[in-house]
NUMI-213806 format. One record per residue (C-alpha): x, y, z. Coordinates in Angstrom, 1 decimal. Layout:
<nodes>
<node><px>X</px><py>Y</py><pz>Z</pz></node>
...
</nodes>
This chain:
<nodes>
<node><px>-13.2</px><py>-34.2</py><pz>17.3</pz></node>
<node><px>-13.3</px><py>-33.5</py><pz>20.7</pz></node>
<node><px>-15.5</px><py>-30.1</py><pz>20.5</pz></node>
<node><px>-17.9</px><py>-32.2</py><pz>17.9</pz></node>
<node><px>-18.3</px><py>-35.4</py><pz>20.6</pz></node>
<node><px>-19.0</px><py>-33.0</py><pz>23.6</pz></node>
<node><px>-22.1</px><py>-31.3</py><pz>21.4</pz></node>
<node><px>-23.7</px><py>-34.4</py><pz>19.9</pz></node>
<node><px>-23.7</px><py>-35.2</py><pz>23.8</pz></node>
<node><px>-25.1</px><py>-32.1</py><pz>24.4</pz></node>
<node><px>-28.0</px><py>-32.5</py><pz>21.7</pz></node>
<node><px>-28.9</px><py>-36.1</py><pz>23.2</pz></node>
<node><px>-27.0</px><py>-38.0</py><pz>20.7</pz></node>
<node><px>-25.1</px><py>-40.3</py><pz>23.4</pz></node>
<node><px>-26.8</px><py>-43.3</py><pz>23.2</pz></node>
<node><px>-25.9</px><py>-43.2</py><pz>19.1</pz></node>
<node><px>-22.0</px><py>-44.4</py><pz>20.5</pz></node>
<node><px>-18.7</px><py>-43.8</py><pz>19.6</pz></node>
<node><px>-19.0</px><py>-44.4</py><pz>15.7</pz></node>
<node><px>-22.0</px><py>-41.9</py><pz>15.3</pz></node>
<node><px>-19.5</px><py>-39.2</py><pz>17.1</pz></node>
<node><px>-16.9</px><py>-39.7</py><pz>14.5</pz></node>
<node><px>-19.8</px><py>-39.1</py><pz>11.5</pz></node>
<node><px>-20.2</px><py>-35.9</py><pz>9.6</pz></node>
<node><px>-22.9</px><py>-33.8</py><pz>11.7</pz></node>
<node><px>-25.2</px><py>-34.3</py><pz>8.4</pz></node>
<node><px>-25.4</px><py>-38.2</py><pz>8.8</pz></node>
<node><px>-27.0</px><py>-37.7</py><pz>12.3</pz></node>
<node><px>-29.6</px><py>-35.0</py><pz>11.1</pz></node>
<node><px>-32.6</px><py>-37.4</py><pz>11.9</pz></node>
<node><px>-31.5</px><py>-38.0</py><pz>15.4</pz></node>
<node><px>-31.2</px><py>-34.0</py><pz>16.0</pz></node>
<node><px>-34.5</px><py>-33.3</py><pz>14.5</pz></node>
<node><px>-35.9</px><py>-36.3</py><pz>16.4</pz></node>
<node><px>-34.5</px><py>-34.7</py><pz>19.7</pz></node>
<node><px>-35.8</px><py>-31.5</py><pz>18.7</pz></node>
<node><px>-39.1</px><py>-32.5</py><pz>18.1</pz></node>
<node><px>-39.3</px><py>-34.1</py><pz>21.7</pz></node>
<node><px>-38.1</px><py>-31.1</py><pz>23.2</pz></node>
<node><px>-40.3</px><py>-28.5</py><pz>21.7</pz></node>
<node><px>-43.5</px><py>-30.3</py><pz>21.7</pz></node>
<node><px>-44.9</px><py>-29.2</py><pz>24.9</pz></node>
<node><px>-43.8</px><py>-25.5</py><pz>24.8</pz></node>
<node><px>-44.9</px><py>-25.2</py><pz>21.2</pz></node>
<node><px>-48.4</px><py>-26.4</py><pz>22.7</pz></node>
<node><px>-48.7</px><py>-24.0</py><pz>25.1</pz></node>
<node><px>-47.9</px><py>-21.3</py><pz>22.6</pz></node>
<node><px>-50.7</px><py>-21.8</py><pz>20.1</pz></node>
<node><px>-50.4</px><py>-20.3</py><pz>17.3</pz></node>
<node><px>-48.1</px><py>-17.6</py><pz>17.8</pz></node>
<node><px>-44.6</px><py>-20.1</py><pz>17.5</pz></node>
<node><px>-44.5</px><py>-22.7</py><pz>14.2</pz></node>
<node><px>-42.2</px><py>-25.1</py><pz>13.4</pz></node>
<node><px>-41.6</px><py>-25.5</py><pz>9.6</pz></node>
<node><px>-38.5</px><py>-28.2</py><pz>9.6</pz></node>
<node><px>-35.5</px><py>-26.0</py><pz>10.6</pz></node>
<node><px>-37.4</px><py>-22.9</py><pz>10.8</pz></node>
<node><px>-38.4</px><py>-21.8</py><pz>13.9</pz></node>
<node><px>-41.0</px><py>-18.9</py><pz>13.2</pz></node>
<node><px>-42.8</px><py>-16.6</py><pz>15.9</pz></node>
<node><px>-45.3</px><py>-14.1</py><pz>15.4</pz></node>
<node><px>-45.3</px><py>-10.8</py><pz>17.9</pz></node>
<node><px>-48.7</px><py>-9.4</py><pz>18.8</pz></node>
<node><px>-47.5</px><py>-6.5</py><pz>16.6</pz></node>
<node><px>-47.5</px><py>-9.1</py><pz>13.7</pz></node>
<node><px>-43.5</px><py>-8.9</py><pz>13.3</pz></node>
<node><px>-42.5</px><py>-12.2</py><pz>12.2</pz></node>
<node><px>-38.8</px><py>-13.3</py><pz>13.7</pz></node>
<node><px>-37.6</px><py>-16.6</py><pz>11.9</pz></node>
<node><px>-34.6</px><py>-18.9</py><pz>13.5</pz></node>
<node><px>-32.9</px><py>-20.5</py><pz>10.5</pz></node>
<node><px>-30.9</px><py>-23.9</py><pz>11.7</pz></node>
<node><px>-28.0</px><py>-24.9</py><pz>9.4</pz></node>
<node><px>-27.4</px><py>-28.5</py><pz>9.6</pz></node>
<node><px>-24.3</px><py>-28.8</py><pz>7.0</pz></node>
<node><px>-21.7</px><py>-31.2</py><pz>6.2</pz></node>
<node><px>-18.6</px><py>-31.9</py><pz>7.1</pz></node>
<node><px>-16.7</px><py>-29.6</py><pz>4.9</pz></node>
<node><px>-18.9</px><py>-26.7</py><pz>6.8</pz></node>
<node><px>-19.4</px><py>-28.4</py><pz>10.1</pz></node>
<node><px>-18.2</px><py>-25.1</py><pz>11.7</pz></node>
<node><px>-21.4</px><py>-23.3</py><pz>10.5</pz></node>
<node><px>-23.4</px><py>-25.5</py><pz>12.8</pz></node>
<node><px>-26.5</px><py>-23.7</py><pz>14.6</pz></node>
<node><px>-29.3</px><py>-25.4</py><pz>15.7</pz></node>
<node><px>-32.5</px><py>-23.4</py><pz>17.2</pz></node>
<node><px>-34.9</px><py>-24.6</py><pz>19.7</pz></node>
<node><px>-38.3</px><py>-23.3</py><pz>21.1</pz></node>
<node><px>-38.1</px><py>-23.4</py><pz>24.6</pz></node>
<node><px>-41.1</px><py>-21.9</py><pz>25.8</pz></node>
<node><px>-42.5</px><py>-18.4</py><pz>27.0</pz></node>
<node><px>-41.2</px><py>-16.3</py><pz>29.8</pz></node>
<node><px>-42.8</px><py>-13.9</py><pz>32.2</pz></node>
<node><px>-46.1</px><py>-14.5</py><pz>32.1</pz></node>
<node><px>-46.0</px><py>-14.5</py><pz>28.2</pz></node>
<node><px>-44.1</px><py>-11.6</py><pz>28.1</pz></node>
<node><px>-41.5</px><py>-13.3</py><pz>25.9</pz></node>
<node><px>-40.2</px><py>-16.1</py><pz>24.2</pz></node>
<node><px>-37.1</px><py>-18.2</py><pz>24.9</pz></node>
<node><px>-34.9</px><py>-19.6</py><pz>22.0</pz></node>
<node><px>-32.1</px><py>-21.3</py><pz>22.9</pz></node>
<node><px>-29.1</px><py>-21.9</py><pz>19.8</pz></node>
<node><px>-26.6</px><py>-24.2</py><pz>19.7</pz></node>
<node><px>-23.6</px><py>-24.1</py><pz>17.9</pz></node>
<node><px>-20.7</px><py>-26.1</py><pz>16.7</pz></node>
<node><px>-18.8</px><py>-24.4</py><pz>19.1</pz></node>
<node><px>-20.8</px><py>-22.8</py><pz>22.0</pz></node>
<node><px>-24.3</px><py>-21.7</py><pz>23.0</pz></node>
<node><px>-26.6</px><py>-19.1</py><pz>23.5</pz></node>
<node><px>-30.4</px><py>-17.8</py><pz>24.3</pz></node>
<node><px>-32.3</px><py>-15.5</py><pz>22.6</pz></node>
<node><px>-35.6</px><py>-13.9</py><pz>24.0</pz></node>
<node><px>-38.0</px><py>-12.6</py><pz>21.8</pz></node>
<node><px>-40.5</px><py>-9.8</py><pz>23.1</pz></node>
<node><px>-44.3</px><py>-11.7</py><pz>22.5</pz></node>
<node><px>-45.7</px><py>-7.2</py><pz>22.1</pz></node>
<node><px>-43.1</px><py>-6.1</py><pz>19.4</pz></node>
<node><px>-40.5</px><py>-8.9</py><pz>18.2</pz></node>
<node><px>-37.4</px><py>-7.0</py><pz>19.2</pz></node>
<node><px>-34.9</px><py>-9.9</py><pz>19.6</pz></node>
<node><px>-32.4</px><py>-9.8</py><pz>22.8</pz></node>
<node><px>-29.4</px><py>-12.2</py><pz>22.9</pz></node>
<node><px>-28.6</px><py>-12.9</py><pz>26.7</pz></node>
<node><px>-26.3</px><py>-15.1</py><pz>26.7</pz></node>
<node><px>-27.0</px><py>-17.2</py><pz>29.8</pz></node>
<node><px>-29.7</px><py>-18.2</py><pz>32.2</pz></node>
<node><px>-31.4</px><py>-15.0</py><pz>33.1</pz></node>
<node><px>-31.6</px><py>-14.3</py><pz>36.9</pz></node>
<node><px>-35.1</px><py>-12.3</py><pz>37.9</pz></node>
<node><px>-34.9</px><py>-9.6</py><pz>40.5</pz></node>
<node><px>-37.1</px><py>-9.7</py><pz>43.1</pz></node>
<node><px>-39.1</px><py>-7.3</py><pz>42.5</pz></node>
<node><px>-39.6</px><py>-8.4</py><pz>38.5</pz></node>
<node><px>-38.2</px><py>-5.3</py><pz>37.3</pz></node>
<node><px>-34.3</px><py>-6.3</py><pz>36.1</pz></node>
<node><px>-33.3</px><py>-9.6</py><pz>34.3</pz></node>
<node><px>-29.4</px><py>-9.8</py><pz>35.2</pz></node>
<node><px>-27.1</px><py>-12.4</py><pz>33.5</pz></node>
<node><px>-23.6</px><py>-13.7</py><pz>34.5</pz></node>
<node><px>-21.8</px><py>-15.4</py><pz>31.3</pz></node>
<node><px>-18.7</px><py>-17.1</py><pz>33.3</pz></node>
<node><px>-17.1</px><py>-18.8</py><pz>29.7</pz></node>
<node><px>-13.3</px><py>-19.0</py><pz>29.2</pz></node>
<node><px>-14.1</px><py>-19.9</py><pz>25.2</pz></node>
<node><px>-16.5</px><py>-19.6</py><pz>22.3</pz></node>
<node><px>-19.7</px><py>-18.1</py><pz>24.7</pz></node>
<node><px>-20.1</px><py>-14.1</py><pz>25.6</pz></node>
<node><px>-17.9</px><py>-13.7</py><pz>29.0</pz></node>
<node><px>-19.0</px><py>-10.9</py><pz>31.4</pz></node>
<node><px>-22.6</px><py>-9.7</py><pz>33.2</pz></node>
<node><px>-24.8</px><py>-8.3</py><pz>31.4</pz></node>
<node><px>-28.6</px><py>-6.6</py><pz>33.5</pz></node>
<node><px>-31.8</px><py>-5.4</py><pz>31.7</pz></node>
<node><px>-35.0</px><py>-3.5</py><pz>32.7</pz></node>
<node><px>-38.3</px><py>-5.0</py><pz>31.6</pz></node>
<node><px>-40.2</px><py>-2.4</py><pz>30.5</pz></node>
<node><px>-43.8</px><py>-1.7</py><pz>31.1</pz></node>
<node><px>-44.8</px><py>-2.2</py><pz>27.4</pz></node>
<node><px>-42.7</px><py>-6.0</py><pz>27.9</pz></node>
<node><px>-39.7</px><py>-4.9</py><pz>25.8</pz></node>
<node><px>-35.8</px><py>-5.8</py><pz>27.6</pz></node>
<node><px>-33.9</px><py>-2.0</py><pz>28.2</pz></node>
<node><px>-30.3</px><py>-2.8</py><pz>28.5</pz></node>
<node><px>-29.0</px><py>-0.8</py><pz>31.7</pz></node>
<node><px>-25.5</px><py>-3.1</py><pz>31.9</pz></node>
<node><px>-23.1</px><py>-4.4</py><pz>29.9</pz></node>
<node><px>-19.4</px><py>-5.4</py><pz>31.0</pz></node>
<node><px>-17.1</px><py>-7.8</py><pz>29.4</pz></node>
<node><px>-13.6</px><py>-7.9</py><pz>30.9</pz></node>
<node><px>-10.8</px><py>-7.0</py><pz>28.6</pz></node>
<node><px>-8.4</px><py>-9.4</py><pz>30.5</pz></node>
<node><px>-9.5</px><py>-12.7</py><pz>32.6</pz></node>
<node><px>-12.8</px><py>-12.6</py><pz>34.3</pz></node>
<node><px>-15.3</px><py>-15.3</py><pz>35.2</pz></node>
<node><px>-18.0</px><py>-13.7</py><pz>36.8</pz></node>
<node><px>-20.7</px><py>-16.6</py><pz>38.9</pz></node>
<node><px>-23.9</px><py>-15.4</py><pz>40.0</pz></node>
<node><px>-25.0</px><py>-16.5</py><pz>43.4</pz></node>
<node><px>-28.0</px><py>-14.4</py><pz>44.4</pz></node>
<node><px>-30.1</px><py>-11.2</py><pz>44.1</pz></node>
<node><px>-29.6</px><py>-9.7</py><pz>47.9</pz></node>
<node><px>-32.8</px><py>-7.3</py><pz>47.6</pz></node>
<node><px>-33.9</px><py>-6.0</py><pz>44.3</pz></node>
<node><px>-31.0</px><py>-3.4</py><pz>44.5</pz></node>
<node><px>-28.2</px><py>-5.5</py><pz>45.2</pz></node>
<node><px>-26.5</px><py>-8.9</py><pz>43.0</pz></node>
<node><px>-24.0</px><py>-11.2</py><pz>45.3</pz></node>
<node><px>-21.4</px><py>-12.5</py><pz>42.9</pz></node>
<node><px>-17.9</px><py>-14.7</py><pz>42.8</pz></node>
<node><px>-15.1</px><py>-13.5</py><pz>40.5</pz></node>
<node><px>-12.5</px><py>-15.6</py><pz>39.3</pz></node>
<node><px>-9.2</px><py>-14.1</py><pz>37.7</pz></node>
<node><px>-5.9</px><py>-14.7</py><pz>36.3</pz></node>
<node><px>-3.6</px><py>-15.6</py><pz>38.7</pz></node>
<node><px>-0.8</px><py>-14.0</py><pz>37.7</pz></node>
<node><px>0.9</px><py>-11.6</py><pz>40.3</pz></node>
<node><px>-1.4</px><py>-12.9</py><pz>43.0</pz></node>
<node><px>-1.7</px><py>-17.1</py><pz>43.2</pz></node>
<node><px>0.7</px><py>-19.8</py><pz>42.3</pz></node>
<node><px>-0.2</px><py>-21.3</py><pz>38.9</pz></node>
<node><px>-2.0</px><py>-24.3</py><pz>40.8</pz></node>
<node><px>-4.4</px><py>-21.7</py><pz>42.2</pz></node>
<node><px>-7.5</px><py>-19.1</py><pz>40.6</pz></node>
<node><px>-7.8</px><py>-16.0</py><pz>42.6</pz></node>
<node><px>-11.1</px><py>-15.3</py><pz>43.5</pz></node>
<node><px>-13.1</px><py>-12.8</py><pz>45.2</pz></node>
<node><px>-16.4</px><py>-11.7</py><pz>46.4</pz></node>
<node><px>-18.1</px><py>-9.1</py><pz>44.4</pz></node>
<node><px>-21.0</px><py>-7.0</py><pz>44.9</pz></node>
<node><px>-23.4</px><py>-5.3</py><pz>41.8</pz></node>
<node><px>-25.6</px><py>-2.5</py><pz>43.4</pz></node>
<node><px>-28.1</px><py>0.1</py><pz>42.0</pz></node>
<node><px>-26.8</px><py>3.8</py><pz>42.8</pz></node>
<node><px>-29.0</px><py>6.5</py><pz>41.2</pz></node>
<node><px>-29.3</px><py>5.5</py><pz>37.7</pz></node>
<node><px>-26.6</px><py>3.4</py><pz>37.4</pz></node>
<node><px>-25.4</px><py>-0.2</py><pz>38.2</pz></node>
<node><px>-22.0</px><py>0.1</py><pz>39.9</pz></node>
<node><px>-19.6</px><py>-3.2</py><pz>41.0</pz></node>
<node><px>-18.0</px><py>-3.3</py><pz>44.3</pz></node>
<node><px>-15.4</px><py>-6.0</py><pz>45.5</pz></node>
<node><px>-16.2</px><py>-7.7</py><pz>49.0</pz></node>
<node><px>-13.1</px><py>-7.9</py><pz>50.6</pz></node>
<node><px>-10.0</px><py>-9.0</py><pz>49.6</pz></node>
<node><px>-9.7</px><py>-11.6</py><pz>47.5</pz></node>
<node><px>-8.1</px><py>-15.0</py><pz>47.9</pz></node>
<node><px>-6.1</px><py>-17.5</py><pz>46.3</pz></node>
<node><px>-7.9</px><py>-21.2</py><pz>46.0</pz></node>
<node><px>-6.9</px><py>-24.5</py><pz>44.2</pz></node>
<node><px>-8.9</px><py>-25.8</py><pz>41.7</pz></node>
</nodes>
């Protein structure tokens, strides 16, 4: 009930009150589509004809003619788990691609969608641009149902996303983005378990650095790390 109350909150469904929470998903269908509506009007606009809304299909159409469709299941209760809702949220990069952002019963995520070929690229998280345009990098900090880890691609010259990092931590790892340093260089707060370091009131938490060497992206602590409450 709990997971169910915190995502009709997410999708704007607050002011519906306590009683609309404790409703199958289904019964509050019009107030999702309403929402939807209001939120994709505006980047659905700007993007012509190239993104259609056809009730809960989202459909976009690459320059290559590649047609990608986002299917949003709104079922009942005896399926609420199979909840995914897809949103337009508008185009990235001069055009270069499209933002679709999911949510789910449980969790969230953003899709981008190349406008040249259709090639669809999950991310995760807010995408971070480098300064010099070249690298999207993403930190996914979630301790449940979201990707966990950082994740950094290359936009190509042709507009397509070339995956040049990928680490998700096999034990507990909450990676925060705080800035690009120079176009070589990502400033970034870790938070792990604090088991053999902190009390059990207290994260451990350290300063990391992500740098370019050669070819490859390498991480780097900064310093030792420290034990903080909260």
């Amino acid at each position: 009930m709990v997971e169910r109350r915190k995502l009709l909150a997410w999708l704007g469904l607050a002011a519906l009150g306590t009683a609309a929470a404790d409703e199958p998903l289904e019964s509050a269908d019009w107030s999702v589509t309403r929402d939807r509506a209001r939120q994709e009007a505006g980047p659905l606009r700007r993007a012509g004809t190239a993104v259609r809304r056809d009730g809960k299909r989202l459909s976009i159409t690459s320059r290559s003619g590649k047609v990608v469709n986002f299917d949003s299941v709104h079922p009942g209760p005896e399926a609420e788990s199979q909840y995914t809702d897809y949103r337009y949220a508008g185009a990235l990069l001069g055009g270069r691609f499209h933002r679709v952002n999911v949510i789910y019963y449980e969790g969230d995520s953003i899709f981008l969608v190349s406008a040249q070929s259709g090639v669809v690229t999950e991310i995760y998280e807010e995408p971070r641009l480098s300064p010099d345009r070249r690298y999207l990098f993403v930190a996914s900090p979630s301790e449940a149902y979201n990707t966990s880890g950082i994740f950094l691609w290359e936009i190509s010259a042709q507009g397509e996303l070339i995956e040049r990092l990928r680490f998700e931590p096999t034990e507990y790892a909450l990676f925060n983005f705080r800035r690009w340093e120079d176009k070589r260089s990502i400033s970034l707060n870790r938070i792990g378990s604090y088991a053999g370091h902190c009390t059990p009131d207290k994260t451990w938490q350290q300063a990391m650095v992500l740098q370019r060497e050669g070819d490859s992206w390498v991480l780097h602590p900064r310093g030792a790390g420290v034990c903080k409450a909260g």
